[in-house]
N, C-alpha and C positions, 0 to 999 in steps of 0.2 A: 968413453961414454958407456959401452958396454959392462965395461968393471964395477961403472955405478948404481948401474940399472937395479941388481938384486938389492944390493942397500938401503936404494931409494926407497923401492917400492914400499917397503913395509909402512914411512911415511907418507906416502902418495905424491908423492915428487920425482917430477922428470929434471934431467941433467941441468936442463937453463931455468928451471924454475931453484932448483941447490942453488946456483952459481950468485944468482940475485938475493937471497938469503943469506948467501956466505958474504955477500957487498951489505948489505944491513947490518949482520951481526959485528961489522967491524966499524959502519958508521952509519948510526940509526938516524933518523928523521931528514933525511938527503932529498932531494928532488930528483928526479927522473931522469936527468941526462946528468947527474954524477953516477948513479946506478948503470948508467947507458956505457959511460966511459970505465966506469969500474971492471964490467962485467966483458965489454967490446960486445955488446950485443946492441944492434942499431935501434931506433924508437919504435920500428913498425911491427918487430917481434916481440919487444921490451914491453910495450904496453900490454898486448892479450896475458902474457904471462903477470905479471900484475894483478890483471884483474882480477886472474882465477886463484891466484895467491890471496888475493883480499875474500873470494870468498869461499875459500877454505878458512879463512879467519885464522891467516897468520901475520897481515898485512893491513893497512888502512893508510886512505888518501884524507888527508886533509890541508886543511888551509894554511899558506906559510902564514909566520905571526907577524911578519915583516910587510909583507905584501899579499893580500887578498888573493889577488889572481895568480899567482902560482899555488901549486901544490906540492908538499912532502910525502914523500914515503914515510912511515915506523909502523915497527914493530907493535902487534899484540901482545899480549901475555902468552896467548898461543907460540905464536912468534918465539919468544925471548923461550921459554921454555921446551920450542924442538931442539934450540942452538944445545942444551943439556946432552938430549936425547942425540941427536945428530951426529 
């Protein structure tokens, strides 16, 4: 984590905020416990990191199109555009 620290910074991302970015940019609009299992980070840390990821506005919660009451993760434009930078 150390290693990725100066890296990150320039984007404003800590290690498990990467880690969840790095699980999007390989499969966008997932729900929350595929990201959970992707990343092994449990839902109680998964979630704050989310949030502050959505607003930083590289992330957004929405409605599955299948069923209402779940929610997807995807990508912004922001989003798709650090995975360049990254």
């Amino acid at each position: 984590m150390r290693a990725y620290r100066p890296l990150l910074e320039q984007y404003e991302l800590t290690y498990p905020q990467y880690l969840v970015m790095q699980s999007l940019w390989l499969q966008d609009r997932v729900s929350l416990t595929l990201v959970s299992q992707s990343t092994r980070l449990d839902m109680g840390t998964l979630t704050p990191i989310v949030k502050r990821l959505e607003t930083k506005g590289f992330l957004k919660r929405l409605a599955d199109e299948t069923d209402e009451r779940k929610k997807v993760i995807a990508l912004t434009d922001a989003g798709h555009s650090l995975k360049l930078e990254a």
